[in-house]
C-alpha positions as CSV (number, residue, x, y, z in Angstrom):
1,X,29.7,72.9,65.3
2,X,27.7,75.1,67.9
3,X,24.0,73.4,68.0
4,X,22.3,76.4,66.6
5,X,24.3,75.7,63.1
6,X,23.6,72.1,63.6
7,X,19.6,73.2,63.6
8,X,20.2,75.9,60.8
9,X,21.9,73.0,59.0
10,X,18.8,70.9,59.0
11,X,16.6,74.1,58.7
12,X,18.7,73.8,55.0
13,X,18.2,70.1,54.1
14,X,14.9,70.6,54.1
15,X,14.7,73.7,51.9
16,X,16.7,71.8,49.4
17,X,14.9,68.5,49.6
18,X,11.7,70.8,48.2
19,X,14.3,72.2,45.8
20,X,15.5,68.9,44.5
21,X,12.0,67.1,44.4
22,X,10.7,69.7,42.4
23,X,13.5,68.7,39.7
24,X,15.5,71.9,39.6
25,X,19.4,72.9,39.9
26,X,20.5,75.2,42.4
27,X,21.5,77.9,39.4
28,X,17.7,77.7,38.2
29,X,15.5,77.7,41.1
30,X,18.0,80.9,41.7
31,X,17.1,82.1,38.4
32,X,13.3,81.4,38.9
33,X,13.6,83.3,42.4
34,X,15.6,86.2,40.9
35,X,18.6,85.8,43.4
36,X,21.8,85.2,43.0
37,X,22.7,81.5,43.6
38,X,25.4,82.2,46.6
39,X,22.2,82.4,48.3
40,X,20.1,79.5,47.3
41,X,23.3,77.5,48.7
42,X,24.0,79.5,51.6
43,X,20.1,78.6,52.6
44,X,20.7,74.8,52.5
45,X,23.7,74.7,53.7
46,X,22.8,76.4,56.9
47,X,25.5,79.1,56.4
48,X,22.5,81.7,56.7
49,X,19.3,81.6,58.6
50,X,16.2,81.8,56.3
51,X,13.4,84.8,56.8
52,X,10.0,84.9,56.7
53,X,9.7,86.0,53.5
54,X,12.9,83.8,52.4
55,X,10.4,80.9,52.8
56,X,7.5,82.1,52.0
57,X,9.0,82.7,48.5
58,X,10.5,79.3,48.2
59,X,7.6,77.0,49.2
60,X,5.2,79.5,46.7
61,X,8.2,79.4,44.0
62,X,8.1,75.3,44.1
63,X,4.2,75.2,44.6
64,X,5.0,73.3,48.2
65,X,1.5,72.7,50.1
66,X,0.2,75.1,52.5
67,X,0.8,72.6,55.3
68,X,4.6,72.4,54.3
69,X,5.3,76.3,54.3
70,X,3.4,76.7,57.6
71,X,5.4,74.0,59.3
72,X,8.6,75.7,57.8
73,X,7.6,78.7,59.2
74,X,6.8,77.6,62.9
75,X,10.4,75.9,62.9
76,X,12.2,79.0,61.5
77,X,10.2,80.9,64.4
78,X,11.9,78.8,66.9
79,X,15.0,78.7,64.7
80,X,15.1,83.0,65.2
81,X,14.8,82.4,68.6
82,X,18.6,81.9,70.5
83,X,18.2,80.3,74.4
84,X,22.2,80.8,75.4
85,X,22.3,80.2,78.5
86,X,24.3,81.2,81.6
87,X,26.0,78.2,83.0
88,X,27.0,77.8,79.1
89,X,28.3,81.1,78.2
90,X,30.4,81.2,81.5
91,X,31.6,77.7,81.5
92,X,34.6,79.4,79.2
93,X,35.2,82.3,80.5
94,X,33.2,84.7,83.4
95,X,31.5,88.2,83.7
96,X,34.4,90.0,81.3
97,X,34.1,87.6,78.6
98,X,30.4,88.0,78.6
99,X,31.0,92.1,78.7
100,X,33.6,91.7,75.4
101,X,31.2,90.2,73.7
102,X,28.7,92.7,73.4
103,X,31.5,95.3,72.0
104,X,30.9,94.4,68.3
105,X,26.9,94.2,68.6
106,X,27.2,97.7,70.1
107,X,29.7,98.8,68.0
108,X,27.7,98.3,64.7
109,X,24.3,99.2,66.2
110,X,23.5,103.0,65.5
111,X,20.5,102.9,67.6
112,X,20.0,101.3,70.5
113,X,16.5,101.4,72.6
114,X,17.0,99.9,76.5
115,X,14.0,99.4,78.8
116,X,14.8,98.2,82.5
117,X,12.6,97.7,85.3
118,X,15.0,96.2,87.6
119,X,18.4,97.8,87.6
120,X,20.5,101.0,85.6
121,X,21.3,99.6,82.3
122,X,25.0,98.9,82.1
123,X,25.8,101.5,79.5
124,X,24.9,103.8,82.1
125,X,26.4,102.3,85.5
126,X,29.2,103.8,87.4
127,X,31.9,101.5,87.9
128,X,31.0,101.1,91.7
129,X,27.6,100.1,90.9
130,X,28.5,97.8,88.3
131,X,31.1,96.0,90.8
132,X,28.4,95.4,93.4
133,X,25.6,94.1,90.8
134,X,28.7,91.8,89.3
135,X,29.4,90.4,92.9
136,X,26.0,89.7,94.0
137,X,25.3,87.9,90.6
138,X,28.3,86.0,90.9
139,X,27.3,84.9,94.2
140,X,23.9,84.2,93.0
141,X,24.9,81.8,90.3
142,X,27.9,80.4,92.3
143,X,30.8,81.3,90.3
144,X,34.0,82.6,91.4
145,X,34.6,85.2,88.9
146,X,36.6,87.9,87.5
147,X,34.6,90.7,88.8
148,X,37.2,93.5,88.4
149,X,37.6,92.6,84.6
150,X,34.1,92.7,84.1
151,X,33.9,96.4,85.7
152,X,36.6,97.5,83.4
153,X,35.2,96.6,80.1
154,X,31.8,97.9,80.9
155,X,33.2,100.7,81.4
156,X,35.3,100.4,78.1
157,X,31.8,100.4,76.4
158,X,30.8,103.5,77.9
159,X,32.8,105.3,75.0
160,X,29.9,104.3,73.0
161,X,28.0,106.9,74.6
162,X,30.1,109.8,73.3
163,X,30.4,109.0,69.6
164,X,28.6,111.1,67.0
165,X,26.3,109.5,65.1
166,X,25.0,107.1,67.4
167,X,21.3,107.1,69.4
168,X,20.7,105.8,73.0
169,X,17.2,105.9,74.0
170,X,17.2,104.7,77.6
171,X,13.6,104.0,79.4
172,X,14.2,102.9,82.9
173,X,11.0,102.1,85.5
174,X,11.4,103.7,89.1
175,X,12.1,100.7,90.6
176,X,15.0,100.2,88.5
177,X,16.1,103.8,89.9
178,X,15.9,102.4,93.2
179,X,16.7,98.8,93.4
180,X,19.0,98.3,96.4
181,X,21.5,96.0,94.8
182,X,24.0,98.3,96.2
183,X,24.5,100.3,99.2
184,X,22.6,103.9,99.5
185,X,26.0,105.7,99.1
186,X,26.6,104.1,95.6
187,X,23.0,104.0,94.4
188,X,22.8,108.2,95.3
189,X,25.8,108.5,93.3
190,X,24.5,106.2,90.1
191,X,21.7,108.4,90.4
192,X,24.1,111.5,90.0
193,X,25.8,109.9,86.9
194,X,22.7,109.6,85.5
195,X,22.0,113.1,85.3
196,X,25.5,113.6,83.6
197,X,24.7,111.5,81.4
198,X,21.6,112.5,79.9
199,X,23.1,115.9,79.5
200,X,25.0,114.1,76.2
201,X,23.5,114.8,73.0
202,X,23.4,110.3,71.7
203,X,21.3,109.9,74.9
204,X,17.5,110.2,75.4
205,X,16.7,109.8,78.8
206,X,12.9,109.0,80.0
207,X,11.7,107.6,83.0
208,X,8.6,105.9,84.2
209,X,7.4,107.2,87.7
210,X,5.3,104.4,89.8
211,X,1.8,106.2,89.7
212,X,2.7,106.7,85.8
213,X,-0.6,105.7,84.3
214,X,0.2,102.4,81.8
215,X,-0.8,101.2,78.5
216,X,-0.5,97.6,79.3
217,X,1.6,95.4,81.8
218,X,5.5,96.3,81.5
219,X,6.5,92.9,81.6
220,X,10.6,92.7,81.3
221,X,13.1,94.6,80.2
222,X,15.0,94.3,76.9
223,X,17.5,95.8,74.8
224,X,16.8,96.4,71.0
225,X,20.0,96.7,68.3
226,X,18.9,99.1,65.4
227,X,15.5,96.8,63.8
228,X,17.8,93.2,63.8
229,X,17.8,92.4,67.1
230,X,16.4,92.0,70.6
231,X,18.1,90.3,73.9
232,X,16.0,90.3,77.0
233,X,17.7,88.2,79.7
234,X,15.6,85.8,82.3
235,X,17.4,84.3,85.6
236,X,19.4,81.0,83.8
237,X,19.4,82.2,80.2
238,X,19.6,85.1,77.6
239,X,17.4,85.3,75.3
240,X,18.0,86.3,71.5
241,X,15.1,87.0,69.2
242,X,15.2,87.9,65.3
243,X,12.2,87.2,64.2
244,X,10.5,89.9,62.4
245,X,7.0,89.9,63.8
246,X,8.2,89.4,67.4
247,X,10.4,92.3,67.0
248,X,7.4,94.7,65.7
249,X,5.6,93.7,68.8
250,X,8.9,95.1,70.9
251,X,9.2,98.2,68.8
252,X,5.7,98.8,69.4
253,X,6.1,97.9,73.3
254,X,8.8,99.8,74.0
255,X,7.1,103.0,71.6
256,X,4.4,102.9,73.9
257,X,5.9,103.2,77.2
258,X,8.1,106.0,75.7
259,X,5.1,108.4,74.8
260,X,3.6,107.9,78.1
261,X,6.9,108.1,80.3
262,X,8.6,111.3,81.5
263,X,11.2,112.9,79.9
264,X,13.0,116.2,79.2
265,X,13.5,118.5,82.2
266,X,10.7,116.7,83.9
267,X,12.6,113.8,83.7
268,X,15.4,115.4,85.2
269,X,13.3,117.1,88.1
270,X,12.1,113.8,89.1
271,X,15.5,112.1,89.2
272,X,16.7,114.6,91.1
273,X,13.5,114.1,93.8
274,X,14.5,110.4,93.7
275,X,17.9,111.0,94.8
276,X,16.2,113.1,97.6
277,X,14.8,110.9,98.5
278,X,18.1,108.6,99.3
279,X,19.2,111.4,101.5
């Protein structure tokens, strides 16, 4: 049992203590809530996580105190937030097990808003690009790793990119652009690919320029899956958030650098005066 079930689990017991006090089955506290009762037992058994509104119904439903639903709440808060990090997800397997797991996230998502200020998004690296970042992170963190698998499935989820159907929106800072984890050669050509790519009719390219006047501090970048879910990675962890409010306040983040980036054929122009720039 991973530890975030183990947590979910308790998240559960103490749904179904309230339940239970109040004197009520299962079957009619689902009745009295209007569900069906697969869900009722799925909450206290920690085989689904609870929402917002899940427990805001449930406390009000058993006429719980206000100080009981608001300490609910805080703990599901943290509960909605996943800390996986690094050293654990690679203690079983390296950077290519990490890359294959993001297949079926991807896969199901129909939109998919990315917003780096450090480096090209993976769905948008070339596969010499992606080999140097792999290399220098491995080294970073110490791990001798399979760097050439890693390359190969991020390109395998490239294919993404050409499906109908499916949205990309891709905001990346300049200094993204331009970080030199890799030499000038490679950079100057990840820079070209870019301006293949954004030629595809699934991707929205914008970019945000240096003197770009801003609506607030950029802070990090993050990845949001259709309105379910957010990952934003730090330095030892990765981060996974699915709270509701918290995933407003990225929607609305990311929405407002958009309308005050570049995009469109001045996008373009400036990418092209970036790679100029490289020489």
């Amino acid at each position: 049992m991973t530890e975030q079930h183990t947590v979910r689990t308790a998240f559960g017991h103490r749904l179904r203590v309230l339940r239970v006090d109040a004197g009520l089955s299962g079957k009619e506290f689902a009745e009295r809530l209007g569900w069906a009762p697969s869900k009722v037992s799925k909450l206290e058994h920690g085989h689904q996580t609870a929402t917002t509104s899940d427990v805001t119904v449930w406390t009000a439903a058993l006429g719980a105190p206000q100080e009981v639903r608001d300490a609910l709440l805080a703990d599901l808060r943290s509960l909605q937030v996943e800390y996986a990090t690094w050293r654990r997800q690679f203690r079983t397997g390296g950077f290519g097990r990490r890359q294959r797991a993001a297949l079926p996230l991807e896969s199901s998502s129909s939109l998919i808003r990315v917003f780096e200020t450090d480096v090209v998004p993976g769905l948008l690296q070339t596969p010499q690009y992606a080999r140097h970042l792999f290399t220098r992170l491995a080294e970073f963190r110490g791990l001798a790793t399979d760097v050439e698998e890693a390359v190969r499935t991020r390109m395998h989820r490239q294919q993404l990119l050409y499906e109908p159907g499916r949205q990309f929106r891709f905001l990346l800072t300049e200094t993204a652009m331009l970080s030199r984890v890799c030499p000038t050669t490679v950079l100057r050509a990840q820079l070209d690919r870019l301006l293949v790519l954004a030629d595809l009719d699934t991707v929205d390219l914008a970019l945000l320029p240096l003197d770009t006047p801003l609506p607030h501090p950029t802070w990090h970048g993050f990845w949001i899956y259709d309105d379910t879910l957010l990952l934003a990675e730090t330095p030892t962890a990765e981060l996974s958030l699915r709270d509701a409010d918290d995933l407003a306040t990225y929607q609305r983040l990311f929405e407002s650098l958009w309308d005050v980036a570049t995009h469109g054929s001045a996008a373009l122009s400036a990418l092209r005066r970036l790679i100029d720039r490289l020489g």
